[in-house]
C-alpha positions as CSV (number, residue, x, y, z in Angstrom):
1,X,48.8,159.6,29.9
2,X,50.5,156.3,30.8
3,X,49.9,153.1,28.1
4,X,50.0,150.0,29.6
5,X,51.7,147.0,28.1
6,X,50.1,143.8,27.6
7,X,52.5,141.0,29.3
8,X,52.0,137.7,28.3
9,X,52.2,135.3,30.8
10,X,53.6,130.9,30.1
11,X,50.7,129.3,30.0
12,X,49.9,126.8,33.0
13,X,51.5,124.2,30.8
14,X,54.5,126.1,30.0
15,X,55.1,127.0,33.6
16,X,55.2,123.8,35.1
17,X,57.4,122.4,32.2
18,X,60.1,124.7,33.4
19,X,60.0,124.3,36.5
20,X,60.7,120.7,35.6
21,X,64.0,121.9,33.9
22,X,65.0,124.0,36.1
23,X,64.6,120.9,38.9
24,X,66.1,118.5,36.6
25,X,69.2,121.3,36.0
26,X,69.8,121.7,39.9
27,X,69.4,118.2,40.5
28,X,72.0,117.1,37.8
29,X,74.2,119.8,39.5
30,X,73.9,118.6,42.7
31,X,74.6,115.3,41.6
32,X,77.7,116.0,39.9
33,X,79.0,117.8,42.2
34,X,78.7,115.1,45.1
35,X,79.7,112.8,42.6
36,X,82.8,114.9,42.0
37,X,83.6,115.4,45.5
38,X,82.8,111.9,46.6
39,X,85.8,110.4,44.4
40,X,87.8,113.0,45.3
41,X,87.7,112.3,49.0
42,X,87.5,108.1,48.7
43,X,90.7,108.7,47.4
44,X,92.3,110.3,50.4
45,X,90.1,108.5,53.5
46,X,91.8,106.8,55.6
47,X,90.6,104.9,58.5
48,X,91.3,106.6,62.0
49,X,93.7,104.8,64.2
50,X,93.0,105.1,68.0
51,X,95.6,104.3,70.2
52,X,93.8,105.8,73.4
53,X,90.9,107.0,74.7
54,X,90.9,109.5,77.8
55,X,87.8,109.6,79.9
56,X,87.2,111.8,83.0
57,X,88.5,111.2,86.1
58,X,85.3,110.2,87.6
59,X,84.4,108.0,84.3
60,X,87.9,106.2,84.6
61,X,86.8,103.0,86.5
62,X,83.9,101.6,87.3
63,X,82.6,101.7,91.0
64,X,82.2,98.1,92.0
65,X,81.1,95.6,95.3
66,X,84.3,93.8,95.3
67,X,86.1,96.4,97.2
68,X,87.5,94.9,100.4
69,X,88.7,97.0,103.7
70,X,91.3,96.3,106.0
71,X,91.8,98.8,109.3
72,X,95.6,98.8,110.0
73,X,94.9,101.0,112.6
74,X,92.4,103.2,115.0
75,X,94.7,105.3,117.4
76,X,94.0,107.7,120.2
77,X,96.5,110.2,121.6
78,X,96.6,110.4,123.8
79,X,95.5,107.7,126.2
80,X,94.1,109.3,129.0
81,X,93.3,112.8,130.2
82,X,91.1,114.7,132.4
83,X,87.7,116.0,131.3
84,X,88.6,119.3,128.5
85,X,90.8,116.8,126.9
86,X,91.1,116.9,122.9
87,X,91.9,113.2,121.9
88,X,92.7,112.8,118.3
89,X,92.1,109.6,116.2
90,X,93.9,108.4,113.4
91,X,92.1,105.4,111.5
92,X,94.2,104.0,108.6
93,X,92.6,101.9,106.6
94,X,93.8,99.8,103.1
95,X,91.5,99.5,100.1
96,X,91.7,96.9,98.0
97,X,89.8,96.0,94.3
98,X,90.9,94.2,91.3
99,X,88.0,95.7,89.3
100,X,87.1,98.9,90.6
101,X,87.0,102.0,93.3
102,X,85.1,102.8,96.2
103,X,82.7,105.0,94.8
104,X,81.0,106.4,97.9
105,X,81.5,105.6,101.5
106,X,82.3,107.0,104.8
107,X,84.9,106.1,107.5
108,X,83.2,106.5,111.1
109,X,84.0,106.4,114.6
110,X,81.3,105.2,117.2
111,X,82.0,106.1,120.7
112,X,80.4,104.2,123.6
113,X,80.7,106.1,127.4
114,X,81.2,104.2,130.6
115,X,77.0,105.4,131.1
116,X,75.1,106.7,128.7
117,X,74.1,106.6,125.1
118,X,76.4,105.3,122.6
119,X,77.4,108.5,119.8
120,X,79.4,108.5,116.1
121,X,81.7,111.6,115.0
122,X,81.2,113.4,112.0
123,X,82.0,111.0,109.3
124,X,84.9,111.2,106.8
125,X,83.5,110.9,103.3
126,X,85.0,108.5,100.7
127,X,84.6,109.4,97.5
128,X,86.4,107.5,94.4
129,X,89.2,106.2,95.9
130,X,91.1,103.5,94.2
131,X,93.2,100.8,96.1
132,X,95.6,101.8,98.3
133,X,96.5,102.8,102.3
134,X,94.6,106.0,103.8
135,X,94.8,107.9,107.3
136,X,91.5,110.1,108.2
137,X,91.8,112.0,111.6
138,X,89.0,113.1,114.1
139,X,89.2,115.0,116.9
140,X,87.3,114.6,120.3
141,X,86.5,117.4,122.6
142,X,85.5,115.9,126.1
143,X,84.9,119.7,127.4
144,X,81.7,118.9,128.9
145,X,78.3,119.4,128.0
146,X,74.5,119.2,129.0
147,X,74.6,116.1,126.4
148,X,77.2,114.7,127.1
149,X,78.8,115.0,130.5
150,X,82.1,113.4,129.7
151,X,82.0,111.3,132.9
152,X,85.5,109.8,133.9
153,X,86.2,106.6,132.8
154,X,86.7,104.0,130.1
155,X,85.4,104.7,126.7
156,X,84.7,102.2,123.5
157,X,85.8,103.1,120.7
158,X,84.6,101.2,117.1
159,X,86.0,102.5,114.2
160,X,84.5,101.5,110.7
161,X,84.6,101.9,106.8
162,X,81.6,101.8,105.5
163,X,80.6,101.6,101.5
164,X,77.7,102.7,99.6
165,X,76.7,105.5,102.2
166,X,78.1,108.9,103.3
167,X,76.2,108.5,106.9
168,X,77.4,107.2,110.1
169,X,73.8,106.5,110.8
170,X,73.0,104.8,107.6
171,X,70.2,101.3,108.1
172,X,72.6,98.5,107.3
173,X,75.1,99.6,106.3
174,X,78.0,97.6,104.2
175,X,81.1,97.3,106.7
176,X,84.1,97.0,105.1
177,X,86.3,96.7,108.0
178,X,86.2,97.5,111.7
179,X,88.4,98.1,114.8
180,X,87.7,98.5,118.2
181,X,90.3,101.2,120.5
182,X,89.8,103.1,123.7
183,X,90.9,105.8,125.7
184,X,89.8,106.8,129.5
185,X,88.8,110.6,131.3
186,X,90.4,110.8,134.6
187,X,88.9,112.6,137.7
């Protein structure tokens, strides 16, 4: 046969008083030791000196309004040429801002026919460029096509950079800068 022990158990009283010691034992040990470790490490802290901060490449500068454009140039080679003719543009442009970069814009080249509706090539997006002199080349096929027939004669050319919008088609668009050029399809 087993015989059971009687335990006794704190009283209520008891209990809670030390449960108060034990808090008030942890608590003086935490506070020493914070209080040990604090004036250890006041001793030693020294202020951090920053002589530089680096930010991302697309944080570096703000984008800003004040850009201005200049086109230098809007070529077509060549001239002339019969109907099949590949004439390739060169548009160099100059960027200029005390304050910023071009954040987002587009350099485009609208092309008006001798008859017909006007059309744009695909646009060449700016993105982030800081002051400075650029060159963005498009190509023109004038094989010709149910759209656009590539009649002989003289063709407009307008050559644009536009800010704040990656779209040749873009309502109201910012110009920065235009040009105007041409070139001709012979018989």
């Amino acid at each position: 046969m087993t015989s059971k022990k009687k335990v006794a158990l704190p009283s209520p009283v008891s209990r809670s008083r030390s449960s108060v010691d034990r808090r008030r034992f942890v608590t003086a040990i935490t506070a020493g030791t914070a209080a040990g470790i604090g004036s250890r490490v006041a001793g030693k802290w020294v202020k951090p000196v920053v002589n530089s901060v680096l930010l991302p490449t697309h944080a570096q500068t703000s984008c800003t309004s004040t850009v201005q454009g200049r086109l230098i140039d809007a070529g077509v080679q060549p001239l002339q040429g019969p109907p099949g003719t590949t004439f390739v543009i060169a548009v160099s442009f100059g960027l200029t801002s005390p304050e910023g970069i071009l954040c987002r814009g587009a350099v485009c080249v609208f092309i008006q026919p001798p008859a017909g509706d006007s059309f744009y090539l695909d646009p060449s997006v700016i993105s982030n460029l800081p002051g400075g002199t650029y060159t963005r080349q498009f190509q023109l096929s004038t094989q010709p096509t149910t759209d656009q027939p590539f009649a002989p004669g003289q063709y407009q050319l307008q050559a644009a950079i536009l800010a704040d919008t990656e779209s040749c088609s873009a309502p109201n668009p910012t110009v920065l800068a235009s040009a105007p050029s041409q070139f001709s399809i012979t018989q």
